[in-house]
C-alpha positions in Angstrom: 0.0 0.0 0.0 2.5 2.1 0.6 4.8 1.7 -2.7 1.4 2.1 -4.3 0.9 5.4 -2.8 4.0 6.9 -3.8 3.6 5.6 -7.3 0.2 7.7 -7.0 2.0 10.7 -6.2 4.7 10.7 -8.8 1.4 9.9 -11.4 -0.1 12.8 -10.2 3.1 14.9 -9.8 3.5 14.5 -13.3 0.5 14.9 -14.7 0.2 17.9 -12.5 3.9 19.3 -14.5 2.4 18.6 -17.8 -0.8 20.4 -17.2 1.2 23.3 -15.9 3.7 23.0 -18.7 0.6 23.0 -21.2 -1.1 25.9 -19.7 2.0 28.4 -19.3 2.3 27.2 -23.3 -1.4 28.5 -24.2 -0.7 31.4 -22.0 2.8 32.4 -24.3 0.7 31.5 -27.1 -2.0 33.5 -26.7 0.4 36.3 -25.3 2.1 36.0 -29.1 -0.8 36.1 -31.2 -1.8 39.6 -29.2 1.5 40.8 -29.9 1.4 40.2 -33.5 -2.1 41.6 -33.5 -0.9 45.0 -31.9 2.4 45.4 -33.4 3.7 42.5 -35.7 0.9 42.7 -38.0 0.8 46.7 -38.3 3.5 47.1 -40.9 2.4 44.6 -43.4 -1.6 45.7 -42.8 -0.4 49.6 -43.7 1.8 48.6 -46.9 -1.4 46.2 -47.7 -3.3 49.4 -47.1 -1.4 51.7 -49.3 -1.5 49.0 -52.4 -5.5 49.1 -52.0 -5.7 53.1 -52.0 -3.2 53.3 -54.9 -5.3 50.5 -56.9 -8.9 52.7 -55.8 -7.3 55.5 -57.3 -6.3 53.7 -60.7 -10.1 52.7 -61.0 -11.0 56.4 -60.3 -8.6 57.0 -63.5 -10.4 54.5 -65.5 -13.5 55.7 -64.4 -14.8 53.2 -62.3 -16.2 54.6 -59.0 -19.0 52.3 -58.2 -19.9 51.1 -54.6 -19.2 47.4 -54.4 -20.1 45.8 -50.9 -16.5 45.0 -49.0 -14.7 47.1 -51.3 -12.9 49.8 -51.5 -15.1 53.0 -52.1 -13.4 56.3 -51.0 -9.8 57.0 -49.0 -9.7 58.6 -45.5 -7.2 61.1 -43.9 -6.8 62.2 -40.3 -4.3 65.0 -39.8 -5.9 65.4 -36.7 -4.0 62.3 -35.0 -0.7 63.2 -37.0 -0.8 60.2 -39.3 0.0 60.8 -43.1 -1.2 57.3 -43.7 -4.1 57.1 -46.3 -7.0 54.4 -45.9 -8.9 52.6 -47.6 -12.9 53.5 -46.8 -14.5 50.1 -47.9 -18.1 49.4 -48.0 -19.6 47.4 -44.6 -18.6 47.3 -41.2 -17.7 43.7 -40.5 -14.3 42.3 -39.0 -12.7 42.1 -42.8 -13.8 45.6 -44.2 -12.5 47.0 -40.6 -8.8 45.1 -41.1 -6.9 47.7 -42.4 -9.1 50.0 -43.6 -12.4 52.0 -42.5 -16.2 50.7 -42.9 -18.8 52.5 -44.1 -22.6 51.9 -42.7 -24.1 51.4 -45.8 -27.6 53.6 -46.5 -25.6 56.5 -44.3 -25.1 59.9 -46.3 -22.4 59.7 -49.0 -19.6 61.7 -48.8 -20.1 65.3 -48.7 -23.9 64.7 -49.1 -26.6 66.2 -46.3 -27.1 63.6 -43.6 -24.4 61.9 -41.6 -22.0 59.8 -42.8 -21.3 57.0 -41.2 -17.8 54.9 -40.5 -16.4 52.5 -38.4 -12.4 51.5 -37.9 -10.3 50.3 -35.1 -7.9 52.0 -33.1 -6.0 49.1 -31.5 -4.8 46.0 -34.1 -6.0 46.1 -37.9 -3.1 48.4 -38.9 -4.6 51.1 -36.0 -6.2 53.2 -39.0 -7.2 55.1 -35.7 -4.3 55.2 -33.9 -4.3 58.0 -31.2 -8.0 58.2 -31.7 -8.7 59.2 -28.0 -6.8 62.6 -28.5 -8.6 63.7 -31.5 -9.0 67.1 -30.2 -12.3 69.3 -31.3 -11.6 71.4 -34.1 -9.2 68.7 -35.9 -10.0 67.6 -39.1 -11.1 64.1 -40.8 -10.3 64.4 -45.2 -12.8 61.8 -47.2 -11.3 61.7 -51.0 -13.6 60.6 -53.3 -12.9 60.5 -57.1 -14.2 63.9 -58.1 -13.3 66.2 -55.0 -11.9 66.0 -51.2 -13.9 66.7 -48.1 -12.8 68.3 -44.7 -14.4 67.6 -41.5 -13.7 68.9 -38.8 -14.4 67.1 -35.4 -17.2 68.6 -32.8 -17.5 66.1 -30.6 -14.3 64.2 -29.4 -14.7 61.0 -29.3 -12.8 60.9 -25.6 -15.8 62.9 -24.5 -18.4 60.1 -25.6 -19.7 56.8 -25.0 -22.2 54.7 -25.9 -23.8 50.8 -25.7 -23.5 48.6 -28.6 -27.4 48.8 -29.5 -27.2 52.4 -29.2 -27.7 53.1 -33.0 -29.1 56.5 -32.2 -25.8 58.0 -33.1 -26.0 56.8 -36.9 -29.0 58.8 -37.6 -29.3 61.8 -40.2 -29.3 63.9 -37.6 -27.7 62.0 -34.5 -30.1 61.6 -31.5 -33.0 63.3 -33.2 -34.7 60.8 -35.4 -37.7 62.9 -36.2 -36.1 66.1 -37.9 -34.5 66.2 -41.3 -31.4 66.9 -41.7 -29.5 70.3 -43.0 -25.9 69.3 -42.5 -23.3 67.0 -43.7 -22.3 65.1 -40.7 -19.6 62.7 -40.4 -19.5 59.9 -37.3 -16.6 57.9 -36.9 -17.3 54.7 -34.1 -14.8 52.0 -32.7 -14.6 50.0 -30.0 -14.1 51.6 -26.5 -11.5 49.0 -24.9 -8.9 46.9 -25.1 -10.8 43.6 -24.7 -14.3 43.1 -26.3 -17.1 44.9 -24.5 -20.4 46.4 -25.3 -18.5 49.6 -25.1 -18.8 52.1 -28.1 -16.5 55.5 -28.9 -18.2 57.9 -31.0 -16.8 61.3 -32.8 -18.8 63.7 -34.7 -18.1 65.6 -37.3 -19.7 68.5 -39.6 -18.6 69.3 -43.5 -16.6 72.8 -43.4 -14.2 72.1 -46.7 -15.0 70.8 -50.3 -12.4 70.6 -52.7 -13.4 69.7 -56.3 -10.7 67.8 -58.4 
């Protein structure tokens, strides 16, 4: 009984180690893949990104500027966060349009049009199109090209000052937050996600159209 007992332990010693080996492993794994998310994968996402607005511009050229859904529609600036990067504004707002690139809610205003246009992008992994999104200050401008002129925004609403819920689509209205009344202005809302880690968390700037520029 007693030989069989420390046989026991040593089993369960062991399995114990291997269990512990397996789990610092996933940890280190898991540790990596969030790396490559926030860093590794930023260079490669931003050279991908600059291949896709130089081949939107080449269709502008041939004259193709049609809308296709997940697709590259119109390019985005924001001086505001000191980034000379230019994205790609593609058409949707699911995980693939929003790798590298912006989303556009489809049946928001168009570019420069009266109502609110609507995008999404990320700020953290996906190439950070948004990178130092929570010191947009007021008064700094958003630039939407599209293939016959470029539009200037500039920001009313930080998006440090506000936060909503997931569900709270009140903020993609024509006239955010006032469903009822028609709209006057050309708005532009940008959203992302609030936090590091998924939550139901929802950042939100607005915008208003101050600058056109015909090409």
């Amino acid at each position: 009984m007693e030989e069989l007992a420390v046989v026991t332990t040593r089993s369960r010693s062991r399995v114990g180690l291997v269990v512990a080996v397996v789990v610092v492993l996933g940890v280190l794994a898991g540790g990596g893949y969030l790396a490559w998310q926030a860093w590794g994968s930023v260079g490669p996402t931003r050279a991908e990104a600059v291949r896709e607005v130089a081949g939107l511009r080449t269709r502008w050229e041939a004259g193709d500027a049609a809308l296709r859904p997940g697709e590259a529609a119109w390019i985005v600036r924001i001086p505001a966060s000191g980034e000379t990067v230019e994205w790609p504004v593609r058409v949707g707002v699911d995980a693939p349009q929003l790798d590298g690139g912006l989303g556009w809610y489809p049946g928001s205003a168009l570019p420069g049009e009266v109502g609110n246009l609507a995008m999404a992008g990320r700020w953290f992994t996906g190439g950070e199109p948004l990178r130092g999104w929570f010191d947009l200050p007021v008064g700094g401008v958003i630039e939407v090209e599209t293939e016959s002129a470029t539009f200037t925004y500039t920001i009313t609403s930080a998006p440090a000052s506000l936060t909503v819920g997931r569900d709270d689509s009140w903020v993609l209205d024509p006239v955010p937050g006032r469903p009822d009344q028609p709209p006057t202005q050309a708005l532009l809302t940008l959203t992302t996600h609030e936090d590091l880690v998924p939550t139901g968390d929802v950042s939100v700037a607005f915008a208003v159209l101050t600058g056109t520029e015909k090409k």
